[in-house]
Structures are given as structure tokens and as C-alpha cells.
C-alpha positions, 0 to 999 in steps of 0.5 A: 500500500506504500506508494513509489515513484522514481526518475532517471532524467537530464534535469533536477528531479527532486520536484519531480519526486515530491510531486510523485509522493504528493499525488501517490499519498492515497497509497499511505502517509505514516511517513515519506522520504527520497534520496536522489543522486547528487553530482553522479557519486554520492547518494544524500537521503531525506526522510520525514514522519507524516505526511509527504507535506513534511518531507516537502518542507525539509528540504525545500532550502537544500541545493538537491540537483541530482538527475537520478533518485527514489521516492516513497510514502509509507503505509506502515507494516512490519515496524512503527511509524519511526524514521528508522523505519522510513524509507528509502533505506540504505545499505551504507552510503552507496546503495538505496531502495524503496518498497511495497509489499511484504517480505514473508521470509524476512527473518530467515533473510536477516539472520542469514545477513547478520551472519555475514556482517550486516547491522539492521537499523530498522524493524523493517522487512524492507531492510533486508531487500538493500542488504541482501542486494548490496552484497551482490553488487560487492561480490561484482555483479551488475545491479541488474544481476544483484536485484535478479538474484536477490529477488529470487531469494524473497517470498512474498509480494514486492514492488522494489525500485533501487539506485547504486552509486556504482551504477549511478545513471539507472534505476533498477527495478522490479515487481512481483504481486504489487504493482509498477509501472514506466513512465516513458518520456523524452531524455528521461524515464520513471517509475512508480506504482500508479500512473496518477504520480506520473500524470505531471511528466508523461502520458505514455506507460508500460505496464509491467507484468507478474516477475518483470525486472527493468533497468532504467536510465534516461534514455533506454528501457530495458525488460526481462520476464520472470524467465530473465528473457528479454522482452517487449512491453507495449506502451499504452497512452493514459490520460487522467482528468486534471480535475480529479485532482483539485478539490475545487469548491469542495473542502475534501476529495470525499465530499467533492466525490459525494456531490459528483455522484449523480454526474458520475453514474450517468457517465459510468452508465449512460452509454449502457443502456439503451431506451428500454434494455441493457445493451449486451456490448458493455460487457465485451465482445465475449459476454454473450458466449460466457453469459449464456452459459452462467448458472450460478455466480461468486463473487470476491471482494474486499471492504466497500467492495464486499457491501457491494457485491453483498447488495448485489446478491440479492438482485442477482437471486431475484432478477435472475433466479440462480445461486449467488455466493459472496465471499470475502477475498482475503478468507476465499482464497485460504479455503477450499471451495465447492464450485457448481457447474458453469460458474461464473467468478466475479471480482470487484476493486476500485483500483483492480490491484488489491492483493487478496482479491487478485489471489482470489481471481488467479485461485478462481482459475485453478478450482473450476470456474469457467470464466471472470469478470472484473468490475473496475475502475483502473483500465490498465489494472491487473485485474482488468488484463488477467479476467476473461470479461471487464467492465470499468466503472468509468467514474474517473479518479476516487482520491478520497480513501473512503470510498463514495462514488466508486461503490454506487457506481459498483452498485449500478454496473452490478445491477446492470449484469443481473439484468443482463444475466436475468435475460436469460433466464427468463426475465420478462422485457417489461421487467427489463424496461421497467429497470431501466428506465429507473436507471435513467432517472437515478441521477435526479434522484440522487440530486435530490438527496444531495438537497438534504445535506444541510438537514444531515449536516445538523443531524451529524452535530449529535453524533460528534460526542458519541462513540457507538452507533448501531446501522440497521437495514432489512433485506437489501439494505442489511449491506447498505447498513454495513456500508454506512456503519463503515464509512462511520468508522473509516473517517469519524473513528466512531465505533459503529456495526450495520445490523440487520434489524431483525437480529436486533433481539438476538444480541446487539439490543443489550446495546442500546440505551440513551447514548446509543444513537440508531440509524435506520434505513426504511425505504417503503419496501415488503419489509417496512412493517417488519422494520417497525417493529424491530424500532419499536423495540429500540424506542422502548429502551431509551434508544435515539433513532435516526430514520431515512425514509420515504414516508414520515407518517410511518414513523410519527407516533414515534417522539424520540425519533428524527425523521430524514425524508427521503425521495421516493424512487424504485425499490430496486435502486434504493440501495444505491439512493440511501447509501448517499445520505449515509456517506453525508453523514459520516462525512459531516460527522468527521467534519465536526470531530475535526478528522482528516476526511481524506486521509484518515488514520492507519488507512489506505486507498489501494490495499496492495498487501495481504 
């Protein structure tokens, strides 16, 4: 979840670094550091704790004119948040890297090198990569050869970009289950784990694949697969919307993602649906053969992205009527699974790299799934070129670490293939028009939600002293509880938990007391009076209720209930409209408590480890 950027070039790259880190500080911010190559022989190091900004002003007045150097922002690991533990780490003054990922054969590394002389200076696994490289380079080998050979002695994933003053002019780099990519310019070359730290300097990059090593300088790029063959990789041009990157009017990225939202599903959609239908091509060219053979669906993801595919579950047994399974990346991928005949396995990520998910989707190949699908947002992702179907989100860039737009457009691209699934099994074309047109008009709707923000803003003022919550929902909007009670913690530390209210009486009702503030999601649905009842048991013990809902007369006999009147629109699409206040208020929430929104503690926006 570190975040890596590095620049071989003819010209100063310091700013170039640091702009890198800034724009990569979604990946993790416990601490940042460089160290670029000064005068082609000597290596100068700086690093900082917290965020990139601190790093930024240390060495904003020193004369840092090197051509060639390495960046990185931590989201720590294995050791605390210390500057011990910052990288770039060093082995001596002539060797330096910096790393993503997890070392699982760390220990074993490091007592091996102790053994031969080297002194740890950090609690890091990280360390262990530097000196283990070092003492290739002085045994004589190339620092291409020490990274090839060094590599091959590491268990566990890594993203690793190192510079040596033996070979001053390149940067050498690799990747093995986190990601990389090359920046290509013109006099200069760079690297980093996302096309977003690039954006400033290049539009055209190179993907690497599983077991790539490259050796950079400023004018050559050089390649090798896993089987230290020299290969080719294309290089793709990628454009990425400068106005993702400004907040704008908005005080955050979260809230500025929040108010996009209705704009931003009818872009993710618009082109995919027809007047009355949805069209089969937004799944590819393949989708008819796998989709006509679909009886049953998996679907694996993890956080956000677990809600989504939970509220998708739900619409894929009723439109389409066949089983449909959601798992947990990180907890599918350790156990053995029953596959049905003519599965399909789906995966969701925002940024198409999360670890456990990607093992997931690579395992799913191995035990008896017929084909994948991604539902994504990052085109270029390992997930996106590793599954046999696609479907990008197509929202542009989500800054804020907790996730708002991303997962209603997950939400909406998932209905989209229950629908197209349920075509064939026997859903009715009126049904199909019906939802569709629904989907037309789900950008008003939610237009209209965003009115209520100063009506949740002064709800938000009395959870600011509040340090539990409870999230209840029924049926479809159990995920949805889930969702909110999430986003409460993500970014106001509150401790929350989405219930279903129905369960209520079996535990969680020990809970409630005047402190506890309840929030509930009613839309009118079968499943109204049901949820009334099970509030009635809350009023009844002191509880402060909070209710999203369409009809406020159902709740008036209520007095110690708050009542947020809320749009009516199709059922089928109301996880997709109450999940938006809810991000509201968690975003007010935090607002009052003085929390940063954006980058809340000991948090990433791109989990690329285990």
C-alpha cells in the first residue's frame, strides 16, 4: 500500500519526486522520504514522519540537483511509524531502495545477513531487500544481476525500485504481486506504482507484468520476464482528468466525490443502456458466449467492495433466479471451495490491484470456474488484463480513501449484469424496461438527496460526542447498513456495526440505551412493517433513532425519533439512493470531530498487501 515513484532524467528531479509522493499519498502517509543522486557519486537521503507535506518542507532550502533518485510514502507494516523505519533505506552510503509489499521470509533473510556482517537499523522487512542486494553488487555483479538474484531469494509480494552509486545513471527495478509501472518520456524515464504520480511528466506507460525486472536510465528501457528473457512491453497512452485532482469548491476529495455522484453514474452508465434494455456490448465482445452459459455466480471482494457485491446478491437471486455466493477475498482464497457447474467468478476493486482479491481471481482459475469478470475502475489494472470479461466503472479518479462514488457506481454496473444475466433466464422485457428506465432517472434522484445535506449536516452535530452507533437495514439494505456503519468508522473513528434489524433481539439490543444513537434505513419496501417493529423495540429502551425514509407518517407516533425524508424512487435502486445520505453523514460527522476526511488514520486507498 506504500506508494513509489522514481526518475532517471537530464534535469533536477527532486520536484519531480515530491510531486510523485504528493499525488501517490492515497497509497499511505505514516511517513515519506527520497534520496536522489547528487553530482553522479554520492547518494544524500531525506526522510520525514507524516505526511509527504513534511518531507516537502525539509528540504525545500537544500541545493538537491541530482538527475537520478527514489521516492516513497509509507503505509506502515512490519515496524512503527519511526524514521528508522522510513524509507528509502540504505545499505551504507552507496546503495538505496524503496518498497511495497511484504517480505514473508524476512527473518530467515536477516539472520542469514547478520551472519555475514550486516547491522539492521530498522524493524523493517524492507531492510533486508538493500542488504541482501548490496552484497551482490560487492561480490561484482551488475545491479541488474544483484536485484535478479536477490529477488529470487524473497517470498512474498514486492514492488522494489533501487539506485547504486556504482551504477549511478539507472534505476533498477522490479515487481512481483504489487504493482509498477514506466513512465516513458523524452531524455528521461520513471517509475512508480500508479500512473496518477506520473500524470505531471508523461502520458505514455508500460505496464509491467507478474516477475518483470527493468533497468532504467534516461534514455533506454530495458525488460526481462520472470524467465530473465528479454522482452517487449507495449506502451499504452493514459490520460487522467486534471480535475480529479483539485478539490475545487469542495473542502475534501470525499465530499467533492459525494456531490459528483449523480454526474458520475450517468457517465459510468449512460452509454449502457439503451431506451428500454441493457445493451449486451458493455460487457465485451465475449459476454454473450460466457453469459449464456452462467448458472450460478461468486463473487470476491474486499471492504466497500464486499457491501457491494453483498447488495448485489440479492438482485442477482431475484432478477435472475440462480445461486449467488459472496465471499470475502482475503478468507476465499485460504479455503477450499465447492464450485457448481458453469460458474461464473466475479471480482470487484476500485483500483483492480488489491492483493487478496487478485489471489482470489488467479485461485478462481485453478478450482473450476469457467470464466471472470472484473468490475473496475483502473483500465490498465491487473485485474482488468488477467479476467476473461471487464467492465470499468468509468467514474474517473476516487482520491478520497473512503470510498463514495466508486461503490454506487459498483452498485449500478452490478445491477446492470443481473439484468443482463436475468435475460436469460427468463426475465420478462417489461421487467427489463421497467429497470431501466429507473436507471435513467437515478441521477435526479440522487440530486435530490444531495438537497438534504444541510438537514444531515445538523443531524451529524449529535453524533460528534458519541462513540457507538448501531446501522440497521432489512433485506437489501442489511449491506447498505454495513456500508454506512463503515464509512462511520473509516473517517469519524466512531465505533459503529450495520445490523440487520431483525437480529436486533438476538444480541446487539443489550446495546442500546440513551447514548446509543440508531440509524435506520426504511425505504417503503415488503419489509417496512417488519422494520417497525424491530424500532419499536429500540424506542422502548431509551434508544435515539435516526430514520431515512420515504414516508414520515410511518414513523410519527414515534417522539424520540428524527425523521430524514427521503425521495421516493424504485425499490430496486434504493440501495444505491440511501447509501448517499449515509456517506453525508459520516462525512459531516468527521467534519465536526475535526478528522482528516481524506486521509484518515492507519488507512489506505489501494490495499496492495495481504
Amino acid at each position: 500500500m506504500c506508494g513509489i515513484v522514481g526518475a532517471v532524467t537530464e534535469r533536477r528531479v527532486r520536484n519531480i519526486l515530491l510531486e510523485g509522493l504528493q499525488r501517490l499519498e492515497y497509497r499511505g502517509y505514516d511517513s515519506a522520504g527520497m534520496a536522489t543522486m547528487e553530482s553522479g557519486k554520492e547518494i544524500l537521503r531525506n526522510r520525514q514522519i507524516g505526511k509527504v507535506a513534511n518531507l516537502v518542507a525539509e528540504v525545500a532550502d537544500l541545493d538537491l540537483n541530482g538527475t537520478t533518485g527514489i521516492a516513497h510514502t509509507r503505509w506502515a507494516t512490519h515496524g512503527a511509524v519511526l524514521i528508522e523505519n522510513t524509507h528509502p533505506h540504505m545499505s551504507g552510503d552507496d546503495l538505496a531502495l524503496v518498497h511495497n509489499g511484504i517480505i514473508e521470509n524476512n527473518q530467515a533473510l536477516k539472520a542469514q545477513l547478520e551472519g555475514i556482517g550486516y547491522q539492521f537499523v530498522s524493524d523493517t522487512d524492507s531492510e533486508v531487500i538493500v542488504h541482501l542486494i548490496e552484497s551482490y553488487v560487492k561480490a561484482g555483479v551488475s545491479l541488474v544481476e544483484a536485484v535478479r538474484s536477490s529477488v529470487k531469494r524473497l517470498d512474498g509480494a514486492y514492488a522494489i525500485a533501487v539506485i547504486s552509486t556504482e551504477f549511478p545513471d539507472r534505476i533498477v527495478a522490479a515487481r512481483s504481486g504489487c504493482p509498477l509501472v514506466i513512465g516513458k518520456g523524452i531524455g528521461e524515464n520513471f517509475v512508480a506504482s500508479d500512473v496518477l504520480a506520473l500524470q505531471a511528466v508523461t502520458d505514455r506507460f508500460i505496464f509491467l507484468e507478474e516477475g518483470d525486472l527493468v533497468e532504467l536510465t534516461s534514455d533506454t528501457i530495458d525488460i526481462w520476464n520472470v524467465e530473465n528473457s528479454s522482452v517487449i512491453r507495449a506502451d499504452i497512452k493514459v490520460e487522467v482528468g486534471i480535475d480529479d485532482l483539485d478539490k475545487g469548491q469542495f473542502r475534501h476529495f470525499m465530499e467533492k466525490e459525494i456531490f459528483a455522484q449523480p454526474e458520475a453514474l450517468k457517465e459510468s452508465i449512460g452509454a449502457r443502456l439503451g431506451k428500454d434494455k441493457v445493451l449486451e456490448q458493455a460487457f465485451g465482445i465475449e459476454s454473450k458466449s460466457i453469459f449464456d452459459k452462467v448458472d450460478a455466480v461468486t463473487i470476491a471482494a474486499c471492504g466497500t467492495s464486499f457491501y457491494a457485491a453483498s447488495v448485489a446478491r440479492y438482485w442477482i437471486e431475484d432478477l435472475v433466479g440462480i445461486p449467488c455466493n459472496v465471499e470475502i477475498a482475503s478468507e476465499f482464497r485460504y479455503r477450499k471451495s465447492a464450485v457448481l457447474p458453469n460458474s461464473l467468478f466475479v471480482t470487484i476493486s476500485q483500483s483492480g490491484e488489491t492483493a487478496d482479491t487478485l489471489a482470489a481471481l488467479r485461485l478462481s482459475k485453478d478450482i473450476g470456474f469457467f470464466a471472470t469478470l472484473t468490475i473496475c475502475n483502473v483500465s490498465t489494472s491487473s485485474m482488468v488484463r488477467e479476467s476473461d470479461l471487464s467492465l470499468l466503472l468509468q467514474i474517473g479518479s476516487e482520491i478520497g480513501v473512503a470510498s463514495t462514488k466508486a461503490f454506487s457506481a459498483q452498485l449500478v454496473n452490478l445491477l446492470l449484469l443481473a439484468i443482463l444475466l436475468g435475460r436469460r433466464k427468463g426475465l420478462k422485457q417489461e421487467r427489463e424496461k421497467e429497470l431501466v428506465e429507473a436507471l435513467h432517472s437515478l441521477p435526479g434522484v440522487l440530486s435530490k438527496v444531495l438537497q438534504l445535506s444541510e438537514d444531515i449536516a445538523s443531524v451529524a452535530r449529535r453524533f460528534v460526542e458519541k462513540t457507538n452507533a448501531l446501522f440497521l437495514g432489512r433485506g437489501v439494505m442489511y449491506p447498505v447498513a454495513l456500508e454506512g456503519a463503515l464509512k462511520l468508522k473509516e473517517i469519524s473513528y466512531v465505533h459503529a456495526e450495520g445490523y440487520a434489524a431483525g437480529e436486533l433481539k438476538h444480541g446487539p439490543l443489550a446495546l442500546v440505551d440513551k447514548n446509543m444513537p440508531i440509524v435506520a434505513i426504511a425505504p417503503r419496501d415488503e419489509l417496512i412493517e417488519k422494520l417497525k417493529s424491530n424500532l419499536k423495540e429500540v424506542e422502548a429502551r431509551g434508544g435515539e433513532l435516526f430514520v431515512f425514509a420515504e414516508d414520515e407518517e410511518s414513523f410519527a407516533d414515534q417522539p424520540s425519533t428524527t425523521i430524514i425524508k427521503m425521495p421516493q424512487a424504485h425499490p430496486v435502486l434504493a440501495p444505491v439512493i440511501y447509501v448517499l445520505p449515509l456517506q453525508l453523514l459520516s462525512y459531516y460527522v468527521a467534519v465536526y470531530k475535526g478528522t482528516d476526511v481524506d486521509q484518515p488514520r492507519n488507512l489506505a486507498k489501494s490495499v496492495t498487501v495481504e
